[in-house]
MDTraj code that builds the backbone (N, CA, C; nanometers):
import mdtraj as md
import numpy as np

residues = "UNK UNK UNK UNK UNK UNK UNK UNK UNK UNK UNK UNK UNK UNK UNK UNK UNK UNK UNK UNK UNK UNK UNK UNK UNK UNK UNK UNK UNK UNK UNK UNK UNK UNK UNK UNK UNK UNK UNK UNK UNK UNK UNK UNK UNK UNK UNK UNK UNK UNK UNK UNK UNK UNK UNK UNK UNK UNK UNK UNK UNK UNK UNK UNK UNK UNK UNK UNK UNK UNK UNK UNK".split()
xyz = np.array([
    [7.8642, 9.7160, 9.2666],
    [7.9559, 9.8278, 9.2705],
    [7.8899, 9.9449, 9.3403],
    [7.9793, 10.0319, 9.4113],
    [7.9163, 10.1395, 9.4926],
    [7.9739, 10.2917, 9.4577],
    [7.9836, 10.3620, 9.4528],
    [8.0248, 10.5647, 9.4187],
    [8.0749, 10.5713, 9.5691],
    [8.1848, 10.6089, 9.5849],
    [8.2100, 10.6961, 9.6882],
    [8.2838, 10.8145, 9.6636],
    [8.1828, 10.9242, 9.7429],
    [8.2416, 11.0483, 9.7149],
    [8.4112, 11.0118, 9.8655],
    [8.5038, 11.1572, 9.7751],
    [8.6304, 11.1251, 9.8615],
    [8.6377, 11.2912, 9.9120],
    [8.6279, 11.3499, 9.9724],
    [8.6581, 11.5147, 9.9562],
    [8.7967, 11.5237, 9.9661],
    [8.8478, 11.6710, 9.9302],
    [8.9601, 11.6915, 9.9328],
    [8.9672, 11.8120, 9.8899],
    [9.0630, 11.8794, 9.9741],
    [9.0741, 12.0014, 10.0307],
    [9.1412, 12.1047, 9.9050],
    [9.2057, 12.0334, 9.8698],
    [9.2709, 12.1193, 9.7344],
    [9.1999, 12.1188, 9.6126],
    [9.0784, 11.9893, 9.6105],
    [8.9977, 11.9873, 9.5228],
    [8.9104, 11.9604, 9.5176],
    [8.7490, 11.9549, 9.4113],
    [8.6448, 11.9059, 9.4046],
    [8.6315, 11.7587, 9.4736],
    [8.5310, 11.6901, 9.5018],
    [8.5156, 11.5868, 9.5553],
    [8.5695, 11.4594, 9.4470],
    [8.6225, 11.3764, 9.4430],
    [8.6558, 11.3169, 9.3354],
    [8.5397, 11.2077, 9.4228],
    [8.5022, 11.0975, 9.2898],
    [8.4284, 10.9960, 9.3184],
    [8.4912, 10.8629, 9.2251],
    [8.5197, 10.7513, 9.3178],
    [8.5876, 10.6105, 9.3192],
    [8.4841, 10.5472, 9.3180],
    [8.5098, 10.4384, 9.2206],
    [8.4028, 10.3170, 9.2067],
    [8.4614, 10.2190, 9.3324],
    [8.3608, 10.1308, 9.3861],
    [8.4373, 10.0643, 9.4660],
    [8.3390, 9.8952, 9.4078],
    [8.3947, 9.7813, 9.3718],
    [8.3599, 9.6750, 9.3451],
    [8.4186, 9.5224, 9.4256],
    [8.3269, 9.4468, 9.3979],
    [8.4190, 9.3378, 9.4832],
    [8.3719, 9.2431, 9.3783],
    [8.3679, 9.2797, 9.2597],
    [8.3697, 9.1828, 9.1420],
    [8.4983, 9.1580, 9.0987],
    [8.5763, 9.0686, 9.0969],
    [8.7601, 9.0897, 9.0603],
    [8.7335, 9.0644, 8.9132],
    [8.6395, 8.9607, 8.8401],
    [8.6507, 8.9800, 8.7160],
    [8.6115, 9.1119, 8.6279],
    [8.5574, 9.1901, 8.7077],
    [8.5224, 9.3011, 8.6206],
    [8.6593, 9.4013, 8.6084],
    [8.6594, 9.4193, 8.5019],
    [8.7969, 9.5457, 8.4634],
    [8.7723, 9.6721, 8.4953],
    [8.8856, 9.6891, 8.5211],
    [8.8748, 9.8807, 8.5373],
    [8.7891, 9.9294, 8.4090],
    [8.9139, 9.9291, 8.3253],
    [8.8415, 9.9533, 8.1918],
    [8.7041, 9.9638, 8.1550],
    [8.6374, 9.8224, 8.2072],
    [8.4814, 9.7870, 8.1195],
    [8.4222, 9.8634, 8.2509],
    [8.4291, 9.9104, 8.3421],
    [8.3560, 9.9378, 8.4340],
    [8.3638, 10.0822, 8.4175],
    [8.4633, 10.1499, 8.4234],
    [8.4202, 10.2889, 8.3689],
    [8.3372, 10.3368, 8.2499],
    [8.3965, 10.2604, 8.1695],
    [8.3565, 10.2628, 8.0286],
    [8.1625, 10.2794, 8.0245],
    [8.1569, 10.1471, 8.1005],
    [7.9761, 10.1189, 8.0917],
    [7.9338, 10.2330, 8.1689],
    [8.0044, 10.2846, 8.2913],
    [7.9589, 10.4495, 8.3562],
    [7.9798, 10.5254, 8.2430],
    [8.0633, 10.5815, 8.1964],
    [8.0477, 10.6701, 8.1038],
    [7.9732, 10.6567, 7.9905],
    [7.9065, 10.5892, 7.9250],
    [7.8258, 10.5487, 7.8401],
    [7.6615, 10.5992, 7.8824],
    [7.6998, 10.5410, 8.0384],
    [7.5184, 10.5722, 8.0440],
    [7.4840, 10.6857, 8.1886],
    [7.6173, 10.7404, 8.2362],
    [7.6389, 10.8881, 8.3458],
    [7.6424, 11.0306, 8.3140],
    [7.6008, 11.0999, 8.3181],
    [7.6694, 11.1818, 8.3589],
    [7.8060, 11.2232, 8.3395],
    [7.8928, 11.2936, 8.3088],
    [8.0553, 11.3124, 8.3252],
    [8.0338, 11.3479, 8.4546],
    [8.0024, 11.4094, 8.5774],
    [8.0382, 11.4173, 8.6919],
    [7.9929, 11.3559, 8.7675],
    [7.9177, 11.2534, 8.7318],
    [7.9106, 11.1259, 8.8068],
    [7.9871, 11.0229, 8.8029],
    [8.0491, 11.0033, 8.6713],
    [8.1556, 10.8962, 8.6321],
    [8.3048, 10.8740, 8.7178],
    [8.3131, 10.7453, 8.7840],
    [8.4549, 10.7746, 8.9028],
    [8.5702, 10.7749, 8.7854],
    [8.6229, 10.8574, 8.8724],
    [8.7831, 10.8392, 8.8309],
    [8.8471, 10.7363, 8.8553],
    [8.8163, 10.6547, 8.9128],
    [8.9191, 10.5235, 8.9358],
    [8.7971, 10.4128, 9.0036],
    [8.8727, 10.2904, 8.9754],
    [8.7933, 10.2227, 9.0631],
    [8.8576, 10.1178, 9.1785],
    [8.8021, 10.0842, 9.2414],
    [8.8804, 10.0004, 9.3370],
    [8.8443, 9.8533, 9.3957],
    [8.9175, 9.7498, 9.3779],
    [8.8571, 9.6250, 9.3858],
    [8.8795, 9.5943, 9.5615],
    [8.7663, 9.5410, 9.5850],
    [8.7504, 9.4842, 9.7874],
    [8.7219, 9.3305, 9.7777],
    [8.7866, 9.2506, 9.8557],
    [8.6938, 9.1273, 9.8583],
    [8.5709, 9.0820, 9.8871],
    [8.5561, 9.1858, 9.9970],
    [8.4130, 9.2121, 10.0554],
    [8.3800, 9.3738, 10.0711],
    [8.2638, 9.3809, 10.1246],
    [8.2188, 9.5330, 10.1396],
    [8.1765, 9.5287, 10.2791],
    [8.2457, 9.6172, 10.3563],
    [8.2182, 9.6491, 10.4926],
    [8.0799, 9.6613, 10.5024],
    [8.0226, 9.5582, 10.6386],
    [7.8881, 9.5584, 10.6792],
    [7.8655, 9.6375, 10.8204],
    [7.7856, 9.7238, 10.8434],
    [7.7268, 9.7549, 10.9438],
    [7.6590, 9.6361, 11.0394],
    [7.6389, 9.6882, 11.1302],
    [7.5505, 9.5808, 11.1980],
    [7.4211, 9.5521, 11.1840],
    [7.3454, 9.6330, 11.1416],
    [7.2602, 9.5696, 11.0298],
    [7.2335, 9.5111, 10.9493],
    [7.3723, 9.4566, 10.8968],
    [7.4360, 9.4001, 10.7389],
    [7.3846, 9.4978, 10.6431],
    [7.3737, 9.6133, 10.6525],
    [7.4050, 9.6797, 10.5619],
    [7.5076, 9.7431, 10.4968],
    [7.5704, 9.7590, 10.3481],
    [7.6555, 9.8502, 10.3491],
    [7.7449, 9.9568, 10.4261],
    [7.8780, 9.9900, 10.4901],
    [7.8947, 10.0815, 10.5493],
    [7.9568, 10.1535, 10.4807],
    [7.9167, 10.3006, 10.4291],
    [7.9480, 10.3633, 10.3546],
    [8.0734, 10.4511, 10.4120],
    [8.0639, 10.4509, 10.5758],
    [8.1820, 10.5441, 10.5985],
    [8.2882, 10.4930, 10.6075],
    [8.3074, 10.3244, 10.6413],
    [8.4153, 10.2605, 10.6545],
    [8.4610, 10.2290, 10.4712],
    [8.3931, 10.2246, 10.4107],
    [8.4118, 10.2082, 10.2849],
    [8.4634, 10.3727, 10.2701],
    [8.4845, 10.5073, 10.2858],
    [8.4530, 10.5782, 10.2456],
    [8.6504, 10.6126, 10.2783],
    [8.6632, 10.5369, 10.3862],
    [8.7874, 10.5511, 10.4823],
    [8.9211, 10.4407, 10.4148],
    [8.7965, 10.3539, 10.3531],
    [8.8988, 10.2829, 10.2914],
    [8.9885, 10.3064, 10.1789],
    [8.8956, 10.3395, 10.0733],
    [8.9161, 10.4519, 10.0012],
    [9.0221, 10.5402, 10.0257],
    [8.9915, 10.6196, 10.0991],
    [9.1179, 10.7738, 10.1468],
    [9.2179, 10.7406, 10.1393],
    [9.2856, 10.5874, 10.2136],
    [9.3684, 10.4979, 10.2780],
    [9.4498, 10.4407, 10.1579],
    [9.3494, 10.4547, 9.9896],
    [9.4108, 10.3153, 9.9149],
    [9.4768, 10.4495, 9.8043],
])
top = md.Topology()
chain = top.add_chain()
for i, resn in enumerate(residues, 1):
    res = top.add_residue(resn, chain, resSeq=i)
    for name in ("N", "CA", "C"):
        top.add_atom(name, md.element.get_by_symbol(name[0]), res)
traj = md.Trajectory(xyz[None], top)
């Protein structure tokens, strides 16, 4: 699972979990963040991907992930 911050203009940055675990629940996945976060680290929502956008590095791409997000 990954944090993406989302900005937004009318408000603080909100932050989305993003996972490509389908068995994991919304529910249990916030839950275990809030247990062991921060409250302003904890996302407000989370969002399931089949995969996670790779760079060409195969690394993570955080901005295409970041876009996806905005989009969902």
């Amino acid at each position: 699972s990954i944090a993406v911050p989302v900005p937004d203009a009318a408000a603080p940055k909100e932050i989305v979990g993003v996972t490509a675990n389908r068995e994991a629940s919304e529910e249990d996945v916030l839950a275990r963040c809030a247990a062991t976060l921060p409250d302003y680290m904890v996302p407000s929502r989370l969002l399931h991907v089949d995969d996670f956008p790779t760079n060409a590095n195969g690394k993570v791409d955080r901005a295409a992930l970041s876009r996806i997000v905005s989009g969902a």
